[in-house]
N, C-alpha and C positions, 0 to 999 in steps of 0.2 A: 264341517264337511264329513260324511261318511268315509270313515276306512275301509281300505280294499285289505284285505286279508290273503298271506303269501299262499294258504289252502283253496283260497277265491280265485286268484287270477291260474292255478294248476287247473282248478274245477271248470273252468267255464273256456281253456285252450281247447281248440280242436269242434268248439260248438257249431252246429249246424244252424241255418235261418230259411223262415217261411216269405214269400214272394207269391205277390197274384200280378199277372202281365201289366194293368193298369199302372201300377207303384213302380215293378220292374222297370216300364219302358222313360221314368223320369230318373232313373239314375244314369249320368253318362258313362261311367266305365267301374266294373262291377270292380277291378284289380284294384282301382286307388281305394277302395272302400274295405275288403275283404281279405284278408290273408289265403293263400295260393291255397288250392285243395279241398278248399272249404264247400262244403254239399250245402246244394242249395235246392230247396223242392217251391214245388210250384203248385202252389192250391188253385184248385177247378171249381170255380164258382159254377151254379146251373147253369146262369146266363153268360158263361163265356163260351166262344165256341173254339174245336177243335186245334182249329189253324193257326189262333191267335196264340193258343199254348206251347203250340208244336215252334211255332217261330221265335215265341219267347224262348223257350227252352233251348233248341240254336243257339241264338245269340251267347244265353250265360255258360256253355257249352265250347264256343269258342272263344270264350275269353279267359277258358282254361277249367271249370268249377266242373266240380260233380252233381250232375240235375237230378231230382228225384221229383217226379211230377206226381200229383192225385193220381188217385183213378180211384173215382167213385162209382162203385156199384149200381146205384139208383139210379143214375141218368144216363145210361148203357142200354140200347136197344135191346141186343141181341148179340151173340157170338162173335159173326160176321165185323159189326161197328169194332168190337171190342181187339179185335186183330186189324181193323185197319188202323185202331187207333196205334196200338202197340206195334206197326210196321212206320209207321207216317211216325214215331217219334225216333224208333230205332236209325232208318235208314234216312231221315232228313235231320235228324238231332241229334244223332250219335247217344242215343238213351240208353244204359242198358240196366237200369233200378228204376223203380218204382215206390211209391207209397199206395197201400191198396186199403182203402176204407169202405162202409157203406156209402158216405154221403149225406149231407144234413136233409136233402130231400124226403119227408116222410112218407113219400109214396112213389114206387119204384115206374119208370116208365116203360121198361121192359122187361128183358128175362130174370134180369140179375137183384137180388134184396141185400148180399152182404159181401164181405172180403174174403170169407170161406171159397163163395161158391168161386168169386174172379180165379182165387189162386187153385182150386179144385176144376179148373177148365183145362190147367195145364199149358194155357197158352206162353204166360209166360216164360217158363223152365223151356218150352219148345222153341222160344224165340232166343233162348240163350241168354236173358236178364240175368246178373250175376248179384243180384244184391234184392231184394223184398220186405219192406216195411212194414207194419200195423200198427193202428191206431190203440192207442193206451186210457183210459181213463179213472185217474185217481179218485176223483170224486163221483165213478159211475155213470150212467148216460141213462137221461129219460127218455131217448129215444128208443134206445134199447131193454131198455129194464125200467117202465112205466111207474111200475109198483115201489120204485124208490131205492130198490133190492139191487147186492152187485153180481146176482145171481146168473144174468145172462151172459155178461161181458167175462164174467169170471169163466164161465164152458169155453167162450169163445176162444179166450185166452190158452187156454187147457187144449182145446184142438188147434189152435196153430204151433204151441209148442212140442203137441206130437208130432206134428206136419214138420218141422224141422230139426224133429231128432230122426226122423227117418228117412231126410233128404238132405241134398246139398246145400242147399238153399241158405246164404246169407241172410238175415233177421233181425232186424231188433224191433222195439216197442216205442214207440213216438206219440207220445202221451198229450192232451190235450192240457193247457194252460191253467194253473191254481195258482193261491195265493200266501197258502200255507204249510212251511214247509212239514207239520206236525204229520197232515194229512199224508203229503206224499210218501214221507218216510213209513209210513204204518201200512201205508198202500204195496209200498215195495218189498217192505218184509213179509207181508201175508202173502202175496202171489210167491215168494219165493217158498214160503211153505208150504204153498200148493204145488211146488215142482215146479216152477215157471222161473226160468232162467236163463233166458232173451234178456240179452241189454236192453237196461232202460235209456231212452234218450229225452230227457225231462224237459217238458213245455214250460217254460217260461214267458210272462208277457215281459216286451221290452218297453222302455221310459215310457211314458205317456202322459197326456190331460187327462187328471182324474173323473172328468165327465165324459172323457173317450173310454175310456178304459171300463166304467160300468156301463154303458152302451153293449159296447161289444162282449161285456160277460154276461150279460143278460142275452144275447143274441145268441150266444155260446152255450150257454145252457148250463154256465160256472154252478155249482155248488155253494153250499155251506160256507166256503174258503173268501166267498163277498163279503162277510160279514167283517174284512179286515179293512175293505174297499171303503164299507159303510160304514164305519166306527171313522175312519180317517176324514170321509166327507164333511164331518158332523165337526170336527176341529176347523171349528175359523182360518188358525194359523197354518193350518196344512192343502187347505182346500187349491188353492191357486197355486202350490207349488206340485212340478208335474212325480208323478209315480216314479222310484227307481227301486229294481230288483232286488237291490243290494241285501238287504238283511234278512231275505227269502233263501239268496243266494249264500250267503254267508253260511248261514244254519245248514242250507245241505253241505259245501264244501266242508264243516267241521265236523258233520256225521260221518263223511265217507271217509275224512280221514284216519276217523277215528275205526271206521268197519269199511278196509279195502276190498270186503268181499261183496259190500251192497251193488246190487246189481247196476245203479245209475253209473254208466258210463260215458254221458254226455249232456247236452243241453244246447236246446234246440229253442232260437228265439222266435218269436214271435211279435213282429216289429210294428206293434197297433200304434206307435205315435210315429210311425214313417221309418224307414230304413234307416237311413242316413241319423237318426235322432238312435238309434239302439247303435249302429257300429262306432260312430261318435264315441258312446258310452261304456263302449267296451273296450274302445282304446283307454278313454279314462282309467278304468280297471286296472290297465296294463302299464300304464306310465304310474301310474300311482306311487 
């Protein structure tokens, strides 16, 4: 059995978890599952619509949790959509945070192309949001940076952290899921040497079936960081046993203990073998 490490179970308190309404609306009660306070955001698929997020978001809203829903850029009409949506969450879901990304959409349906322009509308900060997210990526985005380069994401990064030295606006960075903690670590001291000093809130994928789990990084647009995916598939003896975090995990919690100034100050699951199969896991952690 893997050991949980007393630097492990500090590291991974206070973690945050990813929820799409479909997976949400099969859990019966978010409390028996989640530790009180715990922020919970809600990914916007294209194909989901408005109402169904807004009502999820409710619900885990009133079972006490801090909601932090998408809001992807790409599939945002126009201004107008983008204020009913931020009214229809405020004042029927009590929302007042957000995650603001582009969107995996590679083709924008309306006015909006990125997380600049959303939080450069102002609507937000006008609606009184008190907290603002963005998406992070360690291993770079071909969406964003085609050419393989982390040249794009890296600007982008660099204009939101002026955006929140020269505002009030709470911030952190909510990074897209890897596999290796080498990467992430060399990812988070670089941006810190570019001046970028936004809490990281580190993607982790939670337990899974190792043929769920490269589905969805290949879906994901996962990196180089596969390559731990694929070397593990290729072991007979590992193949049918499901994925756990743990020594992904382990390695950050003894970086940071060792460098309390690295920026990762949380970790945000990502529950691709099911909810219930990550918070499960996480109690393990804890009892351990």
């Amino acid at each position: 059995m893997e050991r949980m490490s007393i630097n492990l179970k500090k590291f991974i308190s206070g973690y945050s978890i990813e929820v799409v309404p479909n997976s949400a609306s099969k859990i019966e009660s978010f409390k028996e599952i989640l530790p009180t306070n715990t922020r919970v955001y809600i990914a916007h698929l294209e194909t989901e619509n408005i109402a169904t997020m807004v009502a999820t978001a409710k619900r885990i809203n009133d079972e006490g949790f801090a909601v932090m829903p998408h809001i992807p850029a790409r599939i945002i009409k126009n201004q107008a959509t983008l204020t009913d949506w931020i009214s229809m969450y405020q004042n029927e879901a009590g929302v007042n945070e957000a995650l603001l990304l582009a969107g995996g959409s590679t083709k924008p349906v309306g006015d909006y192309d990125s997380s600049m322009q959303l939080i450069e509308s102002g609507l937000f900060d006008k609606a009184g949001f008190k907290r603002l997210h963005v998406a992070g990526h360690p291993e770079g985005s071909k969406d964003i940076d085609p050419d393989g380069s982390m040249k794009n994401v890296s600007e982008a990064l660099s204009w939101k952290q002026e955006f929140s030295n020269r505002t009030d606006a709470s911030m952190a960075i909510a990074t897209q899921f890897c596999f290796d903690a080498t990467v992430v670590k060399k990812w988070a001291d670089d941006i810190k040497k570019d001046g970028i000093d936004l809490p990281i809130h580190i993607g982790i994928a939670g337990p899974a079936k190792l043929q769920t789990l490269l589905k969805f990084s290949v879906e994901c647009g996962i990196g180089a960081s596969m390559k731990i995916l694929t070397k593990r598939a290729k072991d007979l003896t590992k193949l049918l046993l499901p994925y756990k975090p743990t020594q992904m995990l382990n390695d950050l919690a003894e970086h940071k203990s060792k460098d309390p100034k690295l920026n990762i100050e949380q970790v945000h699951f990502f529950p691709i073998g099911g909810i219930k199969q990550t918070t499960d896991w996480i109690e393990e952690v804890h009892d351990d």
